[in-house]
Structures are given as C-alpha cells and as structure tokens.
C-alpha positions as CSV (number, residue, x, y, z in Angstrom):
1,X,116.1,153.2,101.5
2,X,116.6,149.7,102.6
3,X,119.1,147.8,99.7
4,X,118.1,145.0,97.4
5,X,120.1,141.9,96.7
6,X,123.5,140.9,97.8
7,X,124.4,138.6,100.0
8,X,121.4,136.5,102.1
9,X,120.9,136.9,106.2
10,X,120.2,134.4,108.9
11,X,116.2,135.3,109.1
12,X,115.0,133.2,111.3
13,X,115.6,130.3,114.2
14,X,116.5,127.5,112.8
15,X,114.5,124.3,113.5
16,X,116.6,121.5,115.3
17,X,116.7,118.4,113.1
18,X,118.8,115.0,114.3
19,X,118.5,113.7,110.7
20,X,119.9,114.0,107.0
21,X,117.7,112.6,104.0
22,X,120.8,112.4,101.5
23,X,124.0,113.4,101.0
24,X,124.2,117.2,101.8
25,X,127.9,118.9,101.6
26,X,129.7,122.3,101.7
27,X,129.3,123.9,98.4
28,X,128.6,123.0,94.5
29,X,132.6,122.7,94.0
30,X,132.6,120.4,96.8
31,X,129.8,118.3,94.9
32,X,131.9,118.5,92.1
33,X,134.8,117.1,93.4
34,X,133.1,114.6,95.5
35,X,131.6,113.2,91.7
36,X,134.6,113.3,89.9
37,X,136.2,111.1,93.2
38,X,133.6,108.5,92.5
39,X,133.4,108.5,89.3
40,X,137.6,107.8,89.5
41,X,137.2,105.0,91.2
42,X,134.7,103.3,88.6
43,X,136.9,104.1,85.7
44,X,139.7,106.5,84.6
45,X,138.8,109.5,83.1
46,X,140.7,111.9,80.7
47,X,138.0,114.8,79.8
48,X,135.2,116.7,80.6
49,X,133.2,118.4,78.2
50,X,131.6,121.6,79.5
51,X,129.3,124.7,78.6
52,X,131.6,127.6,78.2
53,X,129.0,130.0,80.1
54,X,130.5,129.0,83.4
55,X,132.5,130.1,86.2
56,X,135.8,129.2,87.5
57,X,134.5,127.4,90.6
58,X,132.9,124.5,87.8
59,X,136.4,124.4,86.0
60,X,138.5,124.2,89.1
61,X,137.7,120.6,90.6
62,X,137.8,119.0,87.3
63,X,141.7,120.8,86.7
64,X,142.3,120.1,90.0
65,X,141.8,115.9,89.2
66,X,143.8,116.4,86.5
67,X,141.1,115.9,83.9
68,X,141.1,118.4,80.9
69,X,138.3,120.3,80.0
70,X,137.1,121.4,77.0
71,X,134.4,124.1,76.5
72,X,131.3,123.8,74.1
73,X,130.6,127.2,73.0
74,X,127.2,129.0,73.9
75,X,124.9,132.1,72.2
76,X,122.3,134.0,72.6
77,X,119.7,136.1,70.8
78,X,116.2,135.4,71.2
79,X,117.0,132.1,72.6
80,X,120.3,130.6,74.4
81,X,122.0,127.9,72.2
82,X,124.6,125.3,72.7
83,X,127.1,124.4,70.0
84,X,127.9,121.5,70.6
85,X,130.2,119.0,69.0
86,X,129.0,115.5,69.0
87,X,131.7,114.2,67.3
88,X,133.7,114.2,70.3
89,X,134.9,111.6,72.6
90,X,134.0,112.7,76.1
91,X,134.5,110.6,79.1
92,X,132.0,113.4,80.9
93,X,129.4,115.7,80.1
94,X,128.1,118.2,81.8
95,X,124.7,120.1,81.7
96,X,123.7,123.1,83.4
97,X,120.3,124.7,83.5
98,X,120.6,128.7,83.6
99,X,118.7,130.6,85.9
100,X,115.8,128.3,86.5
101,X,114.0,128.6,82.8
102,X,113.5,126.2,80.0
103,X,116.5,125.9,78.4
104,X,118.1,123.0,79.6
105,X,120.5,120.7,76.8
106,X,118.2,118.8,74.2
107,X,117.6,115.1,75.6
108,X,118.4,113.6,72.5
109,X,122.1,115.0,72.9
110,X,122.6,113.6,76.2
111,X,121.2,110.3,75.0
112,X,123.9,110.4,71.9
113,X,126.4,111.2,74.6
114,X,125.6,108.4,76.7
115,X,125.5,106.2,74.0
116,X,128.8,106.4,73.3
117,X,130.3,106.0,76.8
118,X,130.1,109.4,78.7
119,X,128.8,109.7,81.8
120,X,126.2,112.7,82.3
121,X,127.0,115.3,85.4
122,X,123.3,117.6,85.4
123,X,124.4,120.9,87.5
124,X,121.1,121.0,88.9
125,X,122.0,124.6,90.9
126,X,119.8,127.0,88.6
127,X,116.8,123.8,88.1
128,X,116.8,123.1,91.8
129,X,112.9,124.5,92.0
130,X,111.5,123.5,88.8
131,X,108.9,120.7,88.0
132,X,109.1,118.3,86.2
133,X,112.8,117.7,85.5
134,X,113.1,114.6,83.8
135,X,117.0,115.1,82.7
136,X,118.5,111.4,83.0
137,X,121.5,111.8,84.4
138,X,124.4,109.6,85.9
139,X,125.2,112.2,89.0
140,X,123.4,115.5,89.7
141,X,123.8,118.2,92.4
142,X,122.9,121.8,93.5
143,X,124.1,124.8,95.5
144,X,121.5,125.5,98.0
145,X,123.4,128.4,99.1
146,X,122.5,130.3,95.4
147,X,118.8,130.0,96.8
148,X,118.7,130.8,100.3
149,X,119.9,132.3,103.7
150,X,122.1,129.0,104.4
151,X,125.6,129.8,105.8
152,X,126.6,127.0,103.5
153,X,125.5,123.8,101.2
154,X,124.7,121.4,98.5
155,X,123.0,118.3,98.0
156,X,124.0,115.4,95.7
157,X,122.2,113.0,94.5
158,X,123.6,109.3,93.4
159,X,126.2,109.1,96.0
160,X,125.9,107.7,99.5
161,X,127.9,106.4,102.3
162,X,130.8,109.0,101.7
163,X,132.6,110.3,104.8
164,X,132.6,113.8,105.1
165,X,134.6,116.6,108.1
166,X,133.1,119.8,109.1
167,X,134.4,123.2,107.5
168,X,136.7,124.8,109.7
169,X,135.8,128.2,108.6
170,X,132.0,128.6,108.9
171,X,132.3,131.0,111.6
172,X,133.0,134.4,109.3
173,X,130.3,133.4,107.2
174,X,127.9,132.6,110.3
175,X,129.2,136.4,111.9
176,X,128.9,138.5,108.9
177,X,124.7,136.9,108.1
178,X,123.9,137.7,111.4
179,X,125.8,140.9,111.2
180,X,123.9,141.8,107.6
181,X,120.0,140.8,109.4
182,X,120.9,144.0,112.3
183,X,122.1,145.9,109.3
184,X,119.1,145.4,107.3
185,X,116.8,145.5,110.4
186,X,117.8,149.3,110.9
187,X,120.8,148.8,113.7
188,X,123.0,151.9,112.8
189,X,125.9,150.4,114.8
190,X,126.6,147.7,112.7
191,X,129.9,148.9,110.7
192,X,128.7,147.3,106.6
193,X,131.8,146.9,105.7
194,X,133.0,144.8,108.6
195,X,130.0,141.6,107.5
196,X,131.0,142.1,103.8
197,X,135.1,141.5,104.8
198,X,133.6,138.7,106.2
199,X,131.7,137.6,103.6
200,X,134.5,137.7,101.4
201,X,137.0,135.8,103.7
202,X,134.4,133.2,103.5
203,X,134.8,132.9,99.5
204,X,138.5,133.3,99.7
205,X,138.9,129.9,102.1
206,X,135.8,128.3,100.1
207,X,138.1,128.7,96.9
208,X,141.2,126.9,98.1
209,X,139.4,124.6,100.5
210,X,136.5,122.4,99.4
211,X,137.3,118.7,99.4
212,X,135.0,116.4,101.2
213,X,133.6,118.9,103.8
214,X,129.6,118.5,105.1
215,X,127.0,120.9,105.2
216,X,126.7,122.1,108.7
217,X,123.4,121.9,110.9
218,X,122.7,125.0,111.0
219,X,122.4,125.2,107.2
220,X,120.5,121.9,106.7
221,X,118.3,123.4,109.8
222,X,117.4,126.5,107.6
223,X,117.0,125.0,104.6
224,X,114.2,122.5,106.1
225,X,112.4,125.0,108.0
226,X,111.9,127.6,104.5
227,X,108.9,127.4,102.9
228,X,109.3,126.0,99.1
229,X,106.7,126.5,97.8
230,X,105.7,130.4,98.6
231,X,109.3,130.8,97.7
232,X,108.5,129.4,94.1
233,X,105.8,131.7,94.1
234,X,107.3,135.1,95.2
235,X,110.2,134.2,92.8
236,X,107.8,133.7,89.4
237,X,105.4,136.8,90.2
238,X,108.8,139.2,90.8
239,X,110.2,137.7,87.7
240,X,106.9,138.0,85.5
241,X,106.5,141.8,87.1
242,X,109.9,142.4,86.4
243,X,109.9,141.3,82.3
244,X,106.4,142.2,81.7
245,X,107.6,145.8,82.9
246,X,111.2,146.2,81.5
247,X,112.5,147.3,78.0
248,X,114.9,144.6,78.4
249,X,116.1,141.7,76.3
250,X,115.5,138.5,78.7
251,X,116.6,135.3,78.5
252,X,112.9,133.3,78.3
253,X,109.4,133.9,78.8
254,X,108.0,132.5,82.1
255,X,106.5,129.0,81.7
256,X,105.0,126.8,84.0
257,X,108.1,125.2,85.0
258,X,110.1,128.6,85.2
259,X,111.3,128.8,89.0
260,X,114.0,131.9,88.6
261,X,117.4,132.5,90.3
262,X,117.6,135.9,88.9
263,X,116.3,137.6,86.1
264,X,119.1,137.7,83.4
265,X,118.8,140.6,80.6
266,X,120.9,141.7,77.9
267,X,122.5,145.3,77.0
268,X,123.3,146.3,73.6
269,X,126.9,146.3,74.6
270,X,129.6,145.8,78.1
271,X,129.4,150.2,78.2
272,X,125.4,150.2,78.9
273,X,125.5,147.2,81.1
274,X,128.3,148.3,83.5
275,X,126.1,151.8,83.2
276,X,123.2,150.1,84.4
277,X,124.4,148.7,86.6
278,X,126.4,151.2,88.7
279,X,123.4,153.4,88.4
280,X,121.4,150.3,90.2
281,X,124.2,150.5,93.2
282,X,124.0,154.2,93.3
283,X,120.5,153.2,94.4
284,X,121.6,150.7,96.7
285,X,120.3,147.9,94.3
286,X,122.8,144.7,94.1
287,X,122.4,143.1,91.2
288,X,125.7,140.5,90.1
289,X,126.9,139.8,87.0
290,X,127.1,135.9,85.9
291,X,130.0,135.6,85.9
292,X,133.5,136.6,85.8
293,X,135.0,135.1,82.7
294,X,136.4,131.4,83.5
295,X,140.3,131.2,82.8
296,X,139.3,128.6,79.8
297,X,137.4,131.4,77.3
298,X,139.3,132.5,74.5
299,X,138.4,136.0,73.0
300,X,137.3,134.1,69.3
301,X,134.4,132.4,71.7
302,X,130.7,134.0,70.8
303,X,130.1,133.4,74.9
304,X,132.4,136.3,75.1
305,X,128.7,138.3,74.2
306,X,126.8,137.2,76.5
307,X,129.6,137.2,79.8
308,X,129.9,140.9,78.8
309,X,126.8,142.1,78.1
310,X,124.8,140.1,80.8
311,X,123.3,141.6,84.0
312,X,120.9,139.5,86.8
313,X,118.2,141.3,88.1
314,X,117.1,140.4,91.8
315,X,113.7,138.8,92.0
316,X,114.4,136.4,95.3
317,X,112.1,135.9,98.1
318,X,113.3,138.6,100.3
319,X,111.3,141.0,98.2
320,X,108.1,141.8,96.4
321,X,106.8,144.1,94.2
322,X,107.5,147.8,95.5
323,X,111.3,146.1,95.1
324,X,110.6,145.2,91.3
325,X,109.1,148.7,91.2
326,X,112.5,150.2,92.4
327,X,114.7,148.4,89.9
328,X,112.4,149.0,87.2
329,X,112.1,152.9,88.1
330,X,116.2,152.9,88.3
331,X,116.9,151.1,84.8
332,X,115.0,153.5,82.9
C-alpha cells in the first residue's frame, strides 16, 4: 500500500518567476530571528512572553538574542485555553494559532498587552489559509514549508528591504524530495532510507544554521504555481470526514474559517497514543506528534497533558478520502 504523510515531494515543474511580492526567507526560525533583529534595533528588549505549547525551534532565536522567555501555560478539554498572566511586564508577545482552527488568543488580551508597551509577534504558520484573520499585530510570519512540497520557506510580513544569502545546504533537501516522488511513484530502486538521511541532514543544518538566509526559487516557484484554493478545500472535507468518522477527542469543530494543518486528537493517556500510533506506521500511516517537549516545560505545567497525549492525523492535499478511510479503519 502506498504510505500516508511524512515528509512532502517535489510534484511538479515549477513555474519560472523573476519576481518576489514580499519578504520570503528560509524557515519560520529564520522569520523569527529576522523580527527579533528589527525589533533590536527600535528598542532593547529583555523578554518574550510565549505559549508553552511550542517547540524548541520558536524558543531558540529568542535564547539565541539573549532575551528570556517565559512560558504562559496552556490546557485542554473540550476547548484549548491560555492562562495567561496579564499582570506581567512583557516587552513581546507572541500568538500562535494551532492547526488552522478557531482558537486563536482573545483580541482583548492582545489589546491589553499592547496597551502597556509589548509589541505583538502573530505566528501565522497554523492560520496561513484561514479567512478572515483580523489579529492586529506588530510582525507576523508563516512556515510555508508546514503546508506544502517547498524544499524550503517563510514569508514575513512588516519587514522590507532586509538583505538576505542563499542556504548553503538546499541540495539534501532538494535530492531526498525528488528521491521520495520515484519512491512514491512505484520506482523499487530507490533505497527509502537513503531520501529520509537526507531529509534529516536537512533539519540537522536548519537547526544550527538559520540567520538571515532567503527562500530559494525553486521554493517560491512551487509555492506560486499550487493551487490555494482546492488545497483549502481537500484539507476541510479530509478533516470533516476524518472527525465526523472518529471516536476521537478533537481539538474544534470545523467552522467556516477552519483551514487544517493536521487533525489533532487526544488519547486518554501517553500508553494509548504511542499505541496508536505505532499501529498507524505498522500500516505505513505517518502521522507526527506536535511536538517534542521544548527545553523550557517543567513537569508541574498542565501543557505536559496535552504534549503527551496529542497525536496529528494527516488530512493534507496529497490525499482524499479512501486515505481518511485507511486511518480511520487503522485507529479502531
């Protein structure tokens, strides 16, 4: 059986395009830093205020500065909540959507933030499809790369005129997505484990080396030529097929501005997740966890719940229903 999820391809011929329309760079870390850079240079900054649900790669540029970071605490049980303590003195705050539904941060807490001197970072990486996103925020960005067969990129928004280099280290990634596409096409003498070492020596440079590196062509090519809108839609009907057919605690229902990532459910406890789970990649289904516990979580925090009972099911565009069928049939 052909596998589900993991890693995207290279699935088509990129259109060529001699023109950017904004500032488009490596990764979502690289947006990062490339704020927190501007926002240095406007005014110093001692802290960063941000959800606890995140992974390392959102910590890391802000440690990396020199800023210290503190976490708000998040929970979850019919709904995801934020506790939040407005008391405190934060020079920035950041927002993240998760996964593309309606649960972004209450506007009236950013506007008591701003208020009182912070300046609002919106992670924009889970939202980057939805309608109707009316978050007022200083800087926002988002990973293109979570979305789509791109070898690499993000675009941020409020900053121009910054001078960027190209990655040195595009080519694994490049090899092992065009490596993955004969894989998936049928070629039996494509050796799997040879795209995923790339794949992986990708991540390892992208994790020490970010800084103030472009998007290359060949992403920004792909990106342009993909249809957004039929993605939008294949996402929302595998997403609705997939909770309107699972015995599954989800995240949200599906509104009219939900544009899903993934499909996050919830196990009773970490035992029947990790269950699940290797069950699903018996069946050659890939579906990640979100995420790895960041190196900031302490084991009092109630996010410690939802990191280790979480699990995202796969509902992108590379797949329809008879997919949804399969992970439905293999969680039961």
């Amino acid at each position: 059986m052909r596998e589900i999820g993991s890693e995207f391809w290279l699935e088509r011929e990129p259109i060529a395009i001699s023109y950017r329309d904004g500032c488009y760079v490596l990764s979502g870390r690289t947006a990062i830093d490339l704020i927190i850079q501007d926002i240095i240079r406007k005014r110093p900054i001692r802290n960063a205020y941000l959800p606890a649900w995140s992974c390392d790669s959102m910590v890391e540029p802000f440690l990396a500065r020199g800023i210290q970071v503190e976490l708000y605490d998040m929970s979850f049980d019919v709904s995801l909540h934020y506790h939040i303590d407005t008391e405190k003195k934060i020079d920035i705050f950041y927002v993240s959507n998760y996964f593309g539904y309606d649960n972004t941060i209450d506007s009236s807490i950013l506007d008591h933030f701003k208020e009182n001197g912070s300046i609002i970072i919106y992670d924009k990486t889970h939202s980057f499809l939805m309608p109707d996103d009316d978050v007022k925020a200083d800087y926002s960005f988002a990973s293109i790369r979570k979305w789509m067969g791109v070898v690499a990129g993000a675009v941020v928004n409020d900053i121009e005129d910054v001078e960027l280099k190209s990655y040195p280290f595009l080519s694994c990634k490049t090899d092992a997505m065009k490596m993955k596409k004969s894989f998936i096409d049928g070629d039996k003498s494509v050796d799997k484990q040879a795209f995923l070492n790339l794949y992986s020596e990708f991540g390892h440079h992208l994790a020490g080396d970010y800084c103030n590196y472009e998007m290359d062509d060949l992403s920004y090519s792909v990106y342009k030529s993909e249809d957004l809108v039929l993605m939008c839609e294949k996402r929302r009907a595998n997403a609705y097929y997939l909770q309107n057919n699972l015995n599954i605690k989800y995240l949200s229902p599906i509104t009219d501005k939900t544009v899903p990532l993934f499909v996050p459910v919830f196990f009773e406890s970490n035992k029947k997740r990790n269950a699940i789970r290797k069950k699903l990649i018996d069946a050659q289904i890939y579906c990640p966890i979100h995420w790895p516990k960041n190196k900031l979580i302490t084991p009092k925090m109630e996010v410690n719940r939802i990191f280790d009972t979480e699990l995202s099911l796969i509902c992108d565009q590379r797949y329809g229903i008879p997919e949804m069928q399969r992970i439905i049939e293999t969680t039961q």
